[in-house]
N, C-alpha and C positions, 0 to 999 in steps of 0.2 A: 453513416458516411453518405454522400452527398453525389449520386451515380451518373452524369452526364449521357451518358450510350443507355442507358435504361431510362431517362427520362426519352429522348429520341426516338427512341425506339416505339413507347407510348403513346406521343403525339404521331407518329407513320402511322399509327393503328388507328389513332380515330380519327385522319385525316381521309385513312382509306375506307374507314366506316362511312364515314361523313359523306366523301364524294360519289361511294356504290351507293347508298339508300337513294341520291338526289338522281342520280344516273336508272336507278330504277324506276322514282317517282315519274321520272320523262318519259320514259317506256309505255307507264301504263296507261299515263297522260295523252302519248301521242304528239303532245310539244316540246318542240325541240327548245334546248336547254344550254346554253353557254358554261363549257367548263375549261378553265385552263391548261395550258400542256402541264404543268406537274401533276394535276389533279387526274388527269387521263393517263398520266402513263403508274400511278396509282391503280388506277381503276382496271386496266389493263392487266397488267399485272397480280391481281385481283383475280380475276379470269384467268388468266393463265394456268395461275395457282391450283384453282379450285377444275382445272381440267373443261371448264366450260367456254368452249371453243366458239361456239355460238352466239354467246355475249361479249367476248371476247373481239369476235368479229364485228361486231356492231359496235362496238368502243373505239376500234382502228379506223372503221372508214367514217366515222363520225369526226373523230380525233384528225384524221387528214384534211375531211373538209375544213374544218375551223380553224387547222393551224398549218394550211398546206404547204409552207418553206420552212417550218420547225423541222430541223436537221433530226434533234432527240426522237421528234412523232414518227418519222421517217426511219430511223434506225428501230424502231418496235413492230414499225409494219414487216420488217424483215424478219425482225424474230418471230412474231408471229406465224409468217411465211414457214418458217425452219420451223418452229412445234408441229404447224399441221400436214410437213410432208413435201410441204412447197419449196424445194431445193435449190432449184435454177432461180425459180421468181425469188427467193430470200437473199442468193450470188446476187445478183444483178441492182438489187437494191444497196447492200455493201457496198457493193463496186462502185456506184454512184455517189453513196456518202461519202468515198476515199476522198474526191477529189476538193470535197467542203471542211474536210481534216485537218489538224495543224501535223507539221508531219509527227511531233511525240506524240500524237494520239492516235496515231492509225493502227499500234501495236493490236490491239483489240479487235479492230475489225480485222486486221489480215487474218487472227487464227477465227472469228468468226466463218471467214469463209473458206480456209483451209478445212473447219469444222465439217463446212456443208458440201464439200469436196468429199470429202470422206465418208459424210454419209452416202454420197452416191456412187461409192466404190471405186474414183478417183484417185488412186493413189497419187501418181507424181503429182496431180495439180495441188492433193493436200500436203504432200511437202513440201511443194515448195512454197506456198502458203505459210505453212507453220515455219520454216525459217527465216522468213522475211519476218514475220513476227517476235521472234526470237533475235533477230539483227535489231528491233526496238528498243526490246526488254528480255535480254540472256537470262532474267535471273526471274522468269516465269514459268514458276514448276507445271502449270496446266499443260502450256503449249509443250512441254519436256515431257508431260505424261502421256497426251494424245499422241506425240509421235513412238512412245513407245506401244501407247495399244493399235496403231496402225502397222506395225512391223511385228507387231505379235499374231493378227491377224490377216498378214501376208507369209506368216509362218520364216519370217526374219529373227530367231530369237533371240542370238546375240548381239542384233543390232537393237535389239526390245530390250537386252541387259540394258544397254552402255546406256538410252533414253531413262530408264529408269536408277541407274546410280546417279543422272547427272539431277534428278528429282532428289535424291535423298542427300547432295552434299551439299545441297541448298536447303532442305526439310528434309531433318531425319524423323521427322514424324507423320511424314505424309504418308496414312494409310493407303491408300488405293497402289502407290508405288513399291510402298512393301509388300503388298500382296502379290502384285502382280510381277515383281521382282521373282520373289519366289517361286511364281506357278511357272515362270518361264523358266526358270531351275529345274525343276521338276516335270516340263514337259521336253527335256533336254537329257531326261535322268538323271539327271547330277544333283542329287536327293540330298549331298552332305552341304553341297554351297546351298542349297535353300534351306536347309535346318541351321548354318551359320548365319544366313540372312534376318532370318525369324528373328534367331536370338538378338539380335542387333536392332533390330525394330524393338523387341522386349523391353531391353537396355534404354530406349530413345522414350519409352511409356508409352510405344505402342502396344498394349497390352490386352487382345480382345477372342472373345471367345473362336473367330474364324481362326487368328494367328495359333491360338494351341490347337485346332482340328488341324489345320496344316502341316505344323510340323506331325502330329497323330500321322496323318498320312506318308507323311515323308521316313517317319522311323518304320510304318509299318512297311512301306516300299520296300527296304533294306534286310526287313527282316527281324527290327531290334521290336518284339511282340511288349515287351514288358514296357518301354520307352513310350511305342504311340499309345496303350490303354492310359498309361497315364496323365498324356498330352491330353490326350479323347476327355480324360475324364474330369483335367483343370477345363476343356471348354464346357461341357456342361452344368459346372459352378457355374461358371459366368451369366449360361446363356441355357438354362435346362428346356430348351426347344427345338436346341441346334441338331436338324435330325442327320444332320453327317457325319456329328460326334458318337452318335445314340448306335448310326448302324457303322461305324468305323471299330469300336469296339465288337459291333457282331461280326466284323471279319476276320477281328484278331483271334475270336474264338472256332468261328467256323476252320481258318488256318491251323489253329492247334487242335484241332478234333474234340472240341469240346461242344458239340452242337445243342443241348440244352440250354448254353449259357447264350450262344450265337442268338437264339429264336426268342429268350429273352427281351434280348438288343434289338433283333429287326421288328420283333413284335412292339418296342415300345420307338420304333422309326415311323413304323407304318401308322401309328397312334396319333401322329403328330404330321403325319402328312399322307393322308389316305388315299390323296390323288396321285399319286408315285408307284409304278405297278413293281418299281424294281425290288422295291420291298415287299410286294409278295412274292417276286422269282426267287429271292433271297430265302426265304421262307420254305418255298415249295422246293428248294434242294436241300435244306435242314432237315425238315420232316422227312425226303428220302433217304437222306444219309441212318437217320436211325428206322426206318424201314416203317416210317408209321404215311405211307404209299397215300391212304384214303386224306388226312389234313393236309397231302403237297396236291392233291386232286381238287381239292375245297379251295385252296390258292390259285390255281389254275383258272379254274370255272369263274372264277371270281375277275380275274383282268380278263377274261370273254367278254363281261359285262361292258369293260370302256375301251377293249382295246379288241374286236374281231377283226381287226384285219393285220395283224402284227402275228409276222410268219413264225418266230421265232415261241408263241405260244401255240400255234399246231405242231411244232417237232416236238418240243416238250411232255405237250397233252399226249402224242403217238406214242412217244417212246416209254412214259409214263406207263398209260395203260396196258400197253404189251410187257412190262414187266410183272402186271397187275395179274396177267393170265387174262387179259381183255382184249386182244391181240385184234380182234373185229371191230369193236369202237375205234380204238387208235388208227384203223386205216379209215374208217370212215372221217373221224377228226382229220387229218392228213388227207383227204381228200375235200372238206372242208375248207382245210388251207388250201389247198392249191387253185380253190374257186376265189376266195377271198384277197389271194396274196400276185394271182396272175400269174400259177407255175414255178413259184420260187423252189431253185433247185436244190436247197438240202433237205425238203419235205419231198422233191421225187426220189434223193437216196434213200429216204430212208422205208418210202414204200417200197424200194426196191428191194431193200435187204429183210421187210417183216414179210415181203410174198414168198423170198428164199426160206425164211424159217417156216413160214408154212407150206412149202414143199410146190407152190404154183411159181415152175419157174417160167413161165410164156409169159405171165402178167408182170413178172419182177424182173426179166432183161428187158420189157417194154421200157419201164419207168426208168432201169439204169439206162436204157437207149436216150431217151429223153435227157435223163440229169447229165449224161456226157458232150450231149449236144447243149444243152444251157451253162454248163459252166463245169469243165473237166478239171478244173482246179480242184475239187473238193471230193475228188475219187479218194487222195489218201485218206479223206476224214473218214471216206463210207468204209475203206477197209478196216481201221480199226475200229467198226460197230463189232466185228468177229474178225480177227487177223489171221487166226487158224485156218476157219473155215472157208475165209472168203480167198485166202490167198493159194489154196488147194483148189479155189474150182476152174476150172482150166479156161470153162468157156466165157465164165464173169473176168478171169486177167487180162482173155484176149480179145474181149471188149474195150477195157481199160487200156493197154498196152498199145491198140491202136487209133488213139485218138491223138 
Protein backbone atom coordinates (compact mmCIF):
# COMPACT_ATOMS: atom_id res chain seq x y z
CA UNK A 1 0.00 0.00 0.00
CA UNK A 2 0.84 3.28 -1.11
CA UNK A 3 2.13 5.45 2.18
CA UNK A 4 1.90 9.29 1.66
CA UNK A 5 3.44 10.51 5.30
CA UNK A 6 6.24 7.92 4.79
CA UNK A 7 6.90 9.09 1.48
CA UNK A 8 7.19 12.85 3.18
CA UNK A 9 8.67 12.13 5.59
CA UNK A 10 11.64 10.72 3.13
CA UNK A 11 11.99 13.60 0.98
CA UNK A 12 12.19 16.10 4.69
CA UNK A 13 15.22 13.74 4.96
CA UNK A 14 16.99 14.39 2.16
CA UNK A 15 15.96 17.86 1.64
CA UNK A 16 17.65 18.32 5.12
CA UNK A 17 20.56 16.24 3.83
CA UNK A 18 20.75 18.07 0.85
CA UNK A 19 20.49 21.67 2.34
CA UNK A 20 23.22 20.71 5.60
CA UNK A 21 25.96 19.28 3.17
CA UNK A 22 25.58 22.72 0.83
CA UNK A 23 25.44 24.73 4.27
CA UNK A 24 28.57 22.96 5.27
CA UNK A 25 30.33 23.18 1.87
CA UNK A 26 29.92 27.23 2.35
CA UNK A 27 31.46 26.88 5.70
CA UNK A 28 34.53 25.53 4.51
CA UNK A 29 34.42 27.51 1.42
CA UNK A 30 34.15 30.68 3.20
CA UNK A 31 31.39 31.90 0.51
CA UNK A 32 28.57 32.80 1.29
CA UNK A 33 25.88 30.73 -0.30
CA UNK A 34 22.05 31.74 -0.97
CA UNK A 35 19.57 29.18 0.80
CA UNK A 36 15.95 29.68 1.08
CA UNK A 37 13.71 30.23 4.34
CA UNK A 38 12.42 26.39 4.08
CA UNK A 39 15.82 25.25 3.39
CA UNK A 40 17.26 27.17 6.68
CA UNK A 41 14.74 26.53 9.00
CA UNK A 42 15.61 22.77 7.76
CA UNK A 43 18.96 23.21 8.46
CA UNK A 44 18.27 24.77 11.64
CA UNK A 45 16.47 22.44 13.01
CA UNK A 46 19.11 20.10 12.02
CA UNK A 47 21.25 21.80 14.61
CA UNK A 48 19.05 22.02 17.05
CA UNK A 49 18.57 18.35 16.77
CA UNK A 50 21.87 17.30 16.90
CA UNK A 51 22.52 19.75 20.04
CA UNK A 52 25.00 21.67 17.98
CA UNK A 53 24.39 25.10 19.06
CA UNK A 54 27.14 26.48 17.46
CA UNK A 55 26.11 25.68 13.95
CA UNK A 56 22.92 26.17 14.85
CA UNK A 57 23.86 29.85 15.46
CA UNK A 58 25.50 30.39 12.34
CA UNK A 59 22.44 29.18 10.45
CA UNK A 60 20.06 31.94 12.31
CA UNK A 61 22.11 34.94 11.91
CA UNK A 62 22.85 33.82 8.30
CA UNK A 63 19.08 32.89 7.83
CA UNK A 64 18.02 36.67 9.29
CA UNK A 65 20.36 38.31 7.18
CA UNK A 66 19.04 36.82 3.80
CA UNK A 67 15.54 36.84 4.77
CA UNK A 68 15.24 39.55 7.44
CA UNK A 69 11.17 40.16 7.30
CA UNK A 70 10.56 36.25 7.00
CA UNK A 71 8.07 36.20 9.98
CA UNK A 72 8.90 31.97 10.10
CA UNK A 73 13.13 32.98 10.20
CA UNK A 74 12.17 35.18 12.93
CA UNK A 75 9.99 32.99 15.07
CA UNK A 76 13.20 30.28 15.04
CA UNK A 77 15.46 32.94 16.02
CA UNK A 78 13.26 32.85 19.14
CA UNK A 79 13.44 29.38 19.49
CA UNK A 80 16.71 29.26 19.15
CA UNK A 81 16.91 31.92 21.93
CA UNK A 82 14.71 29.61 24.41
CA UNK A 83 17.21 26.18 23.66
CA UNK A 84 20.05 28.21 24.55
CA UNK A 85 18.88 29.86 27.78
CA UNK A 86 18.00 33.01 26.24
CA UNK A 87 14.53 33.70 27.88
CA UNK A 88 13.74 37.30 27.97
CA UNK A 89 15.56 37.77 24.27
CA UNK A 90 13.26 34.43 22.98
CA UNK A 91 9.84 36.62 25.14
CA UNK A 92 10.49 39.60 23.26
CA UNK A 93 11.00 38.05 19.89
CA UNK A 94 7.33 36.27 20.41
CA UNK A 95 5.92 39.23 21.38
CA UNK A 96 6.91 40.92 18.26
CA UNK A 97 5.80 38.19 15.98
CA UNK A 98 2.25 38.47 17.86
CA UNK A 99 1.53 41.45 16.37
CA UNK A 100 2.31 39.93 12.43
CA UNK A 101 -0.31 36.97 13.58
CA UNK A 102 -3.53 36.21 12.20
CA UNK A 103 -5.38 36.19 15.48
CA UNK A 104 -6.15 31.95 14.93
CA UNK A 105 -2.52 31.72 14.88
CA UNK A 106 -1.27 33.42 17.86
CA UNK A 107 -2.54 30.26 19.96
CA UNK A 108 1.11 28.99 19.64
CA UNK A 109 3.03 31.68 20.26
CA UNK A 110 1.08 32.65 23.51
CA UNK A 111 2.05 29.29 25.30
CA UNK A 112 5.51 29.79 23.49
CA UNK A 113 5.98 32.43 25.78
CA UNK A 114 3.85 31.35 28.74
CA UNK A 115 6.62 28.49 28.18
CA UNK A 116 9.54 30.98 28.52
CA UNK A 117 7.65 32.53 31.56
CA UNK A 118 7.91 29.50 33.31
CA UNK A 119 11.05 28.63 32.58
CA UNK A 120 12.13 31.73 34.40
CA UNK A 121 10.20 30.98 37.44
CA UNK A 122 7.32 33.40 36.35
CA UNK A 123 4.44 32.03 37.53
CA UNK A 124 1.56 34.31 37.06
CA UNK A 125 2.97 35.71 33.65
CA UNK A 126 2.99 31.85 32.52
CA UNK A 127 -0.51 31.63 33.33
CA UNK A 128 -1.69 33.90 32.15
CA UNK A 129 0.00 33.20 29.09
CA UNK A 130 -1.16 29.73 28.85
CA UNK A 131 -4.75 30.80 29.07
CA UNK A 132 -4.88 33.18 26.65
CA UNK A 133 -3.54 30.26 24.67
CA UNK A 134 -6.11 28.11 25.70
CA UNK A 135 -8.93 30.87 25.00
CA UNK A 136 -7.52 29.96 21.09
CA UNK A 137 -7.53 26.41 21.19
CA UNK A 138 -9.31 24.75 24.76
CA UNK A 139 -8.72 21.54 23.18
CA UNK A 140 -4.67 21.74 23.37
CA UNK A 141 -3.55 19.10 25.78
CA UNK A 142 0.09 20.64 25.95
CA UNK A 143 -0.83 24.00 26.95
CA UNK A 144 -3.49 21.74 29.67
CA UNK A 145 -0.22 19.76 30.68
CA UNK A 146 2.20 22.70 31.26
CA UNK A 147 -0.26 24.20 33.44
CA UNK A 148 -0.45 21.24 35.33
CA UNK A 149 3.47 20.74 35.75
CA UNK A 150 3.60 24.47 36.76
CA UNK A 151 1.09 23.99 39.74
CA UNK A 152 2.65 20.87 40.49
CA UNK A 153 5.89 22.64 40.90
CA UNK A 154 4.31 25.42 42.92
CA UNK A 155 3.32 22.55 45.07
CA UNK A 156 -0.51 23.34 43.80
CA UNK A 157 -1.67 19.78 43.55
CA UNK A 158 -4.90 19.69 43.27
CA UNK A 159 -5.02 22.33 40.95
CA UNK A 160 -2.05 20.03 39.04
CA UNK A 161 -5.26 17.17 39.42
CA UNK A 162 -7.90 19.23 37.68
CA UNK A 163 -4.91 20.38 34.64
CA UNK A 164 -4.35 17.09 34.17
CA UNK A 165 -7.97 15.21 33.94
CA UNK A 166 -8.74 18.13 31.69
CA UNK A 167 -5.54 16.53 29.45
CA UNK A 168 -6.92 13.15 29.61
CA UNK A 169 -10.69 13.86 28.70
CA UNK A 170 -9.38 15.16 25.75
CA UNK A 171 -6.35 12.11 25.33
CA UNK A 172 -6.79 9.45 27.44
CA UNK A 173 -3.63 8.24 26.17
CA UNK A 174 -1.58 11.10 26.90
CA UNK A 175 1.24 9.56 28.77
CA UNK A 176 3.10 12.42 30.46
CA UNK A 177 -0.51 13.34 31.98
CA UNK A 178 -1.13 10.05 33.33
CA UNK A 179 1.85 9.85 34.92
CA UNK A 180 2.07 12.94 36.25
CA UNK A 181 -1.76 12.65 37.23
CA UNK A 182 -0.66 9.85 39.38
CA UNK A 183 2.58 11.21 41.01
CA UNK A 184 0.40 14.12 42.21
CA UNK A 185 -1.85 11.32 43.84
CA UNK A 186 0.76 10.00 45.29
CA UNK A 187 2.61 13.01 46.49
CA UNK A 188 -0.88 13.85 48.05
CA UNK A 189 -0.93 10.17 49.56
CA UNK A 190 -3.81 9.29 48.22
CA UNK A 191 -1.96 6.12 46.84
CA UNK A 192 -5.69 4.35 45.95
CA UNK A 193 -6.78 7.45 43.35
CA UNK A 194 -3.31 6.95 41.80
CA UNK A 195 -3.55 2.98 41.50
CA UNK A 196 -7.18 3.72 40.04
CA UNK A 197 -5.52 6.20 37.77
CA UNK A 198 -2.89 3.92 36.40
CA UNK A 199 -5.50 1.44 35.76
CA UNK A 200 -7.35 3.60 33.65
CA UNK A 201 -4.29 4.84 31.58
CA UNK A 202 -3.83 0.72 31.32
CA UNK A 203 -7.36 0.45 29.90
CA UNK A 204 -6.72 3.54 27.43
CA UNK A 205 -3.15 1.29 26.26
CA UNK A 206 -1.26 3.27 28.18
CA UNK A 207 0.60 0.31 28.89
CA UNK A 208 4.46 1.01 29.97
CA UNK A 209 6.95 -0.26 32.10
CA UNK A 210 7.18 3.21 34.29
CA UNK A 211 3.01 2.77 34.64
CA UNK A 212 3.47 -0.85 36.51
CA UNK A 213 6.66 0.54 38.74
CA UNK A 214 4.09 3.20 39.76
CA UNK A 215 1.44 1.51 40.71
CA UNK A 216 4.70 -1.19 42.40
CA UNK A 217 5.18 1.84 44.37
CA UNK A 218 1.81 2.81 45.19
CA UNK A 219 0.75 -0.74 46.41
CA UNK A 220 4.05 -0.84 48.23
CA UNK A 221 2.99 2.60 49.96
CA UNK A 222 -0.09 1.02 51.38
CA UNK A 223 1.46 -1.92 52.43
CA UNK A 224 -0.11 -4.56 49.76
CA UNK A 225 3.85 -6.33 49.47
CA UNK A 226 2.51 -9.21 47.30
CA UNK A 227 0.59 -6.51 44.80
CA UNK A 228 3.75 -3.92 44.03
CA UNK A 229 6.50 -7.19 43.48
CA UNK A 230 4.30 -8.05 41.07
CA UNK A 231 3.61 -4.57 39.40
CA UNK A 232 7.61 -4.36 39.96
CA UNK A 233 8.02 -7.30 38.23
CA UNK A 234 5.31 -6.77 35.04
CA UNK A 235 7.71 -3.53 34.66
CA UNK A 236 10.80 -5.34 34.18
CA UNK A 237 9.18 -7.67 31.33
CA UNK A 238 8.74 -4.74 29.71
CA UNK A 239 11.65 -2.77 30.40
CA UNK A 240 14.42 -5.25 32.14
CA UNK A 241 16.58 -1.97 32.86
CA UNK A 242 14.13 -0.04 34.71
CA UNK A 243 16.24 0.11 37.93
CA UNK A 244 13.25 1.44 40.16
CA UNK A 245 11.49 -1.82 39.43
CA UNK A 246 14.81 -3.73 40.09
CA UNK A 247 15.41 -2.03 43.65
CA UNK A 248 11.39 -1.53 44.37
CA UNK A 249 11.33 -5.17 44.78
CA UNK A 250 14.47 -4.75 47.03
CA UNK A 251 12.24 -2.79 49.40
CA UNK A 252 9.59 -5.18 49.39
CA UNK A 253 11.90 -7.62 50.70
CA UNK A 254 14.05 -5.60 52.91
CA UNK A 255 10.13 -4.42 54.46
CA UNK A 256 9.52 -8.14 54.99
CA UNK A 257 12.83 -9.19 56.65
CA UNK A 258 14.04 -11.05 54.03
CA UNK A 259 17.26 -9.31 53.28
CA UNK A 260 19.16 -11.77 51.16
CA UNK A 261 16.50 -11.50 48.66
CA UNK A 262 16.48 -7.41 49.10
CA UNK A 263 20.68 -7.36 48.17
CA UNK A 264 19.72 -9.46 45.32
CA UNK A 265 17.44 -6.60 44.08
CA UNK A 266 19.68 -3.60 44.98
CA UNK A 267 22.72 -5.54 43.76
CA UNK A 268 21.08 -5.99 40.35
CA UNK A 269 19.85 -1.73 40.67
CA UNK A 270 23.19 -0.75 41.48
CA UNK A 271 24.35 -3.02 38.15
CA UNK A 272 22.41 -0.92 35.93
CA UNK A 273 23.02 2.26 37.42
CA UNK A 274 26.39 2.48 39.33
CA UNK A 275 26.22 6.22 39.35
CA UNK A 276 23.30 6.12 42.02
CA UNK A 277 24.99 6.03 45.58
CA UNK A 278 21.53 5.23 46.98
CA UNK A 279 21.89 1.83 45.95
CA UNK A 280 24.89 1.24 47.88
CA UNK A 281 23.10 2.88 51.19
CA UNK A 282 20.47 0.34 50.34
CA UNK A 283 22.92 -2.26 50.28
CA UNK A 284 25.14 -1.17 53.33
CA UNK A 285 21.93 -1.39 55.65
CA UNK A 286 21.12 -5.08 54.16
CA UNK A 287 24.47 -6.34 54.92
CA UNK A 288 23.99 -4.69 58.47
CA UNK A 289 20.72 -6.02 59.08
CA UNK A 290 22.27 -9.68 58.85
CA UNK A 291 25.51 -8.61 60.63
CA UNK A 292 27.81 -9.12 57.73
CA UNK A 293 29.35 -5.26 59.30
CA UNK A 294 32.64 -5.60 56.80
CA UNK A 295 30.47 -5.76 52.80
CA UNK A 296 27.98 -2.48 54.48
CA UNK A 297 31.75 -0.87 55.22
CA UNK A 298 33.07 -1.87 51.53
CA UNK A 299 29.55 0.03 50.44
CA UNK A 300 30.39 2.92 52.43
CA UNK A 301 34.02 3.53 51.32
CA UNK A 302 32.92 3.11 48.09
CA UNK A 303 30.30 6.33 47.72
CA UNK A 304 33.56 8.25 49.64
CA UNK A 305 34.79 7.76 46.24
CA UNK A 306 31.99 10.15 44.44
CA UNK A 307 30.45 11.58 47.13
CA UNK A 308 33.10 13.03 50.24
CA UNK A 309 31.27 15.61 51.02
CA UNK A 310 27.66 14.12 51.75
CA UNK A 311 27.13 14.38 55.58
CA UNK A 312 24.79 11.63 55.70
CA UNK A 313 27.92 8.93 54.76
CA UNK A 314 29.98 10.32 57.82
CA UNK A 315 27.13 9.46 60.30
CA UNK A 316 26.78 6.07 58.77
CA UNK A 317 30.56 5.33 58.37
CA UNK A 318 30.65 6.58 62.61
CA UNK A 319 27.95 4.79 63.60
CA UNK A 320 28.89 1.77 61.43
CA UNK A 321 32.31 1.47 62.84
CA UNK A 322 31.48 1.97 66.60
CA UNK A 323 29.40 -0.99 66.14
CA UNK A 324 32.39 -2.65 64.62
CA UNK A 325 34.23 -2.21 68.04
CA UNK A 326 36.22 0.52 65.91
CA UNK A 327 34.77 3.30 68.00
CA UNK A 328 38.25 5.46 67.20
CA UNK A 329 37.94 5.40 63.23
CA UNK A 330 34.32 6.39 63.48
CA UNK A 331 35.05 9.49 65.44
CA UNK A 332 37.87 10.26 63.26
CA UNK A 333 35.28 9.66 60.18
CA UNK A 334 32.73 11.95 62.02
CA UNK A 335 35.23 14.41 62.38
CA UNK A 336 36.10 14.11 58.72
CA UNK A 337 32.52 15.03 58.18
CA UNK A 338 32.39 17.72 60.02
CA UNK A 339 35.47 19.17 58.01
CA UNK A 340 33.81 18.23 54.76
CA UNK A 341 30.01 19.00 55.51
CA UNK A 342 30.76 22.68 57.48
CA UNK A 343 29.57 21.13 61.17
CA UNK A 344 26.47 19.43 60.00
CA UNK A 345 24.64 18.76 63.22
CA UNK A 346 23.72 15.07 63.34
CA UNK A 347 27.44 14.08 62.94
CA UNK A 348 28.15 16.61 66.16
CA UNK A 349 25.32 14.35 68.00
CA UNK A 350 26.60 11.66 67.33
CA UNK A 351 30.29 12.47 68.44
CA UNK A 352 28.54 13.49 71.23
CA UNK A 353 27.06 10.30 72.30
CA UNK A 354 30.28 7.74 71.05
CA UNK A 355 32.50 10.30 73.64
CA UNK A 356 29.68 9.33 76.41
CA UNK A 357 30.12 5.64 75.58
CA UNK A 358 33.62 6.11 75.88
CA UNK A 359 33.40 7.65 79.28
CA UNK A 360 35.28 11.36 77.94
CA UNK A 361 32.32 13.32 79.09
CA UNK A 362 34.27 17.21 78.75
CA UNK A 363 34.81 16.35 74.89
CA UNK A 364 30.92 14.94 74.37
CA UNK A 365 28.97 17.78 76.29
CA UNK A 366 31.41 20.14 73.95
CA UNK A 367 29.92 18.54 70.80
CA UNK A 368 26.27 18.25 72.41
CA UNK A 369 27.10 22.03 73.33
CA UNK A 370 27.61 22.67 69.69
CA UNK A 371 24.71 20.30 68.15
CA UNK A 372 22.08 22.19 70.35
CA UNK A 373 23.25 25.30 69.37
CA UNK A 374 23.23 24.18 65.44
CA UNK A 375 19.93 22.80 65.47
CA UNK A 376 18.02 21.63 68.88
CA UNK A 377 15.53 19.91 66.73
CA UNK A 378 17.35 16.65 66.57
CA UNK A 379 18.10 16.19 70.31
CA UNK A 380 15.16 13.74 70.30
CA UNK A 381 17.03 11.74 67.53
CA UNK A 382 20.34 11.77 69.71
CA UNK A 383 18.20 10.36 72.69
CA UNK A 384 17.13 7.53 71.18
CA UNK A 385 20.98 6.54 70.12
CA UNK A 386 20.58 5.07 73.94
CA UNK A 387 17.04 6.15 75.63
CA UNK A 388 17.96 4.45 78.97
CA UNK A 389 21.02 5.84 79.33
CA UNK A 390 20.93 9.13 77.90
CA UNK A 391 17.62 9.91 79.59
CA UNK A 392 19.15 9.12 83.25
CA UNK A 393 22.03 11.44 82.82
CA UNK A 394 20.93 14.33 84.48
CA UNK A 395 23.49 16.74 83.29
CA UNK A 396 23.09 15.74 79.27
CA UNK A 397 18.62 16.44 79.92
CA UNK A 398 19.60 19.60 81.52
CA UNK A 399 21.50 20.65 78.62
CA UNK A 400 18.68 19.53 76.44
CA UNK A 401 15.83 20.71 78.41
CA UNK A 402 17.26 24.24 78.33
CA UNK A 403 17.51 25.03 75.10
Amino acid sequence: MYNDDWNEEENDDDLTKEAVERFEEMLKSRRTTYFDADEFDLIIEYYLKQNNLERSREAVNLALEQHPDDLDIRIKNGYFNATTGNHQEAIDIYTQALDELEEDERGEMYYAIGYEYHSMGMADKAIEYYHMALEENPQDTEVWSALGDLYRGMDRLEDAIEMYEYVLAIDPTHLWANMHLANSYYDLDRFQEAIDSLHEAIAHGVDTAMVHASLGDCHYRLGQFIDAREEYGKAININEYLTEAWSGIGYVYSDTGESQKAIKYFTKAYSLEPFNDDHLYNLAAEYRKINENHKALECLLEIEKSQPNDPDLYFFLGDLLADMDRMDEGICYLKLGLERTNNDSLLLYLLAYLHLEKGDRVTALGYLDEALTANPDYAKEFIEYNPEMLTNDVEVMEMINSR
